[in-house]
N, C-alpha and C positions, 0 to 999 in steps of 0.2 A: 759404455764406459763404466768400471766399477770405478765407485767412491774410497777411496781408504776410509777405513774403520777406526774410530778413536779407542783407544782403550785408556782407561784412567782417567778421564777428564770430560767435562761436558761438551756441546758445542760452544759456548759462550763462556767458556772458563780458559785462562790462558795456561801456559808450562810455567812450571815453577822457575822462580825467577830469585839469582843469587851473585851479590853482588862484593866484590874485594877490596876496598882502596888503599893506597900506599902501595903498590906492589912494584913498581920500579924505583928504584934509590937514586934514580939520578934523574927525572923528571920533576919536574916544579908543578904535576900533578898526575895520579895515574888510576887507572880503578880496572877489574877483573871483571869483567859481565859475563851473566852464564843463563840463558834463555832455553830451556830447555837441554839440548846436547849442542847448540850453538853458543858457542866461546867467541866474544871481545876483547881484547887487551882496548885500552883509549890512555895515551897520553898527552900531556899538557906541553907544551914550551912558550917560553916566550923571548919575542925578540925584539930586541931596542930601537925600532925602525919599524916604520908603516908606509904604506903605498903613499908613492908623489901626491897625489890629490889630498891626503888628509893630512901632510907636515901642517905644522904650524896650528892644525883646529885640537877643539877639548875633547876629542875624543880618538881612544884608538882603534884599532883594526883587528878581526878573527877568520881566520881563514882555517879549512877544515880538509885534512886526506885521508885516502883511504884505499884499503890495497887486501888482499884475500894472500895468503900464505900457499903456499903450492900444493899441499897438501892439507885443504882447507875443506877439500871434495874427494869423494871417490877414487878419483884418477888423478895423478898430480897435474898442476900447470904450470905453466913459463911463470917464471916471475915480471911483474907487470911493471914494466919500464918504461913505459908511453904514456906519460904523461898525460896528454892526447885522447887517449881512449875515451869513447862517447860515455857509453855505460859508464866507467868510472867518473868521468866530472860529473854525469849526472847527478851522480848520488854525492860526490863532494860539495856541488853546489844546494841538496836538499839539506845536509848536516851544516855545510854556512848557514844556511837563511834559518834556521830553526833555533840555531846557537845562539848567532847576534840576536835572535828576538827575546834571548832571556836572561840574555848578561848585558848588564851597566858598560858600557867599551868608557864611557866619561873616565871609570878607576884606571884603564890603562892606556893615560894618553901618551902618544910616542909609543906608542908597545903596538904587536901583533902577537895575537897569542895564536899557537896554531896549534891544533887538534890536530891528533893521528890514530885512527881507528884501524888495529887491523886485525881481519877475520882470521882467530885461529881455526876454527872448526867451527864447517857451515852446515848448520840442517833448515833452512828457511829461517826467514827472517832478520837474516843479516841487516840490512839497512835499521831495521827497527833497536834490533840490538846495540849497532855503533851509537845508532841516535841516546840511548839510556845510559850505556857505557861514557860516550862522550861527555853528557852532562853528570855522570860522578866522577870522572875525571876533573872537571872542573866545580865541583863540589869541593872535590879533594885539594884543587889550588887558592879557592876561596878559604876554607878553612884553614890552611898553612899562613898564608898570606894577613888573616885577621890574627893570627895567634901571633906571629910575628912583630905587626905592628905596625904593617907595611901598608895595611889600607883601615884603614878606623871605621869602613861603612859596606854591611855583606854586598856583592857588587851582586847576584842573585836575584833578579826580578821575579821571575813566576819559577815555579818548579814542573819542571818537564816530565811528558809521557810519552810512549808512540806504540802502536801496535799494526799488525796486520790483521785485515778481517774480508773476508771473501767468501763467493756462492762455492759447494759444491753438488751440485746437482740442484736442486732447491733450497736446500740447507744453508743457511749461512754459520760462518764459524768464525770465530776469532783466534788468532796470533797462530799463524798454518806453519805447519813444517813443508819439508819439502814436497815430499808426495803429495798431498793436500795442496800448494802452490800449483805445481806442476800442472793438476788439472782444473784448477779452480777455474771457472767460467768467466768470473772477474771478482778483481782482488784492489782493495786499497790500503798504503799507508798510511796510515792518520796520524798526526802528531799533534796534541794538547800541551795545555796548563792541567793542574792538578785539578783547578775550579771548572776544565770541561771547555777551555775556550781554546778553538781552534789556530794552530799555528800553520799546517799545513794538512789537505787531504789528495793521497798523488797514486793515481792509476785510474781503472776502469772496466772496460769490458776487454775481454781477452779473444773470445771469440765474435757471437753476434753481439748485438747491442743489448742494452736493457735498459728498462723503464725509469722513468723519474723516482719515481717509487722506490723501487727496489736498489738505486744508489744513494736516495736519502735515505736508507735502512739501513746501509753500510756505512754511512758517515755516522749517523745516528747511535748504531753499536759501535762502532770505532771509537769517537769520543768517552764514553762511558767506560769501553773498559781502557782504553790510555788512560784515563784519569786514576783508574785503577791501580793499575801498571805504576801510576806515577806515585802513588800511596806506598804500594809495597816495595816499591826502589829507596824510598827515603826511611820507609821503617828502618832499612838497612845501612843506611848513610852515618 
């Protein structure tokens, strides 16, 4: 197996990372993510109703989709209308659980707020990318909403990172594009706080197994450079 060849960039150095907010005029929050030649749009809504189980308690609800554009890859694809799809909830359910861990839901009680991440143009790292995209989208409805007058207190508990970081061949590297995914031997998502604490680390070995070691080296460099990741997101906020 040849390795793809980094050009411009170290192993432990991620793609330049550029981010837009406001870019939809009729979302109640939106922002542009752009992770090398991988494009996120992420918008905000929100809606006046929350799942049966929380009426009536102080907090509200965030639920989070997410969908690839048909021309998001090489070759087009069917537009993804199955709801259903494993891979997709998968990853709906990583950007839930990551979200509600860094927004106040107390500021929107009676409210769901739902995220919708969708991949215009995938070179790896999509899930990491909706995950950044997603928390400046909601950057962007915190800031609307405090200028407004509409919540007196940032609803913004930690400030969010995420990156991909994986073996190839011996090497480890941070935030892979595709080529680099593809053969990566094994690969994790990690998602931090800005101060390095973990909110989630999701993958593993791809093909044989590998050492304790050598996956606390990838959670290890994951967190550092998401916290990274999460510095140069906010410079830009």
């Amino acid at each position: 197996m040849s390795v793809p060849i980094r050009t411009g960039r170290g192993a432990l150095e991620a793609r330049p990372l550029k981010v837009t907010r406001n870019v939809n005029i009729h979302a109640a929050g939106s922002a542009l993510l752009e992770l090398g030649q991988t494009r996120v749009l992420a918008t905000v809504s929100l809606d006046s109703k929350v799942p049966p189980h929380l009426r009536g308690k102080k907090e509200g609800w965030l639920m989070a989709e997410y969908s690839m554009l048909p021309h998001a890859t090489h070759e087009r694809q069917g537009r993804e209308r199955n709801l259903q799809n494993g891979h997709r909830f998968e990853i709906q359910r990583l950007l839930g659980r990551s979200f509600r861990s860094v927004l106040d839901l107390r500021a929107f009680r009676n409210q769901t707020v739902i995220i919708d991440c969708d991949v215009l143009q995938a070179d790896g790292g999509t899930r990491v990318a909706s995950l950044l995209a997603g928390y400046a989208a909601l950057f962007d409805l915190s800031d609307r909403l405090i200028k407004r007058g509409t919540l007196s207190e940032w609803p913004l508990t930690h400030e969010l990172g995420a990156v991909s970081v994986g073996y190839l061949g011996t090497e480890l590297r941070v935030d892979l594009d595709y080529a680099e995914d593809a053969q990566a031997s094994a690969d994790l998502n990690v998602v931090t706080t800005s101060a390095g604490l973990i909110l989630e680390a999701q993958g593993g070995a791809e093909g044989s197994p590998i050492s304790v070691e050598a996956y606390s080296e990838l959670v290890k460099v994951g967190v550092a450079a998401a916290a990274e990741l999460s510095r140069v997101l906010h410079g830009q906020l």
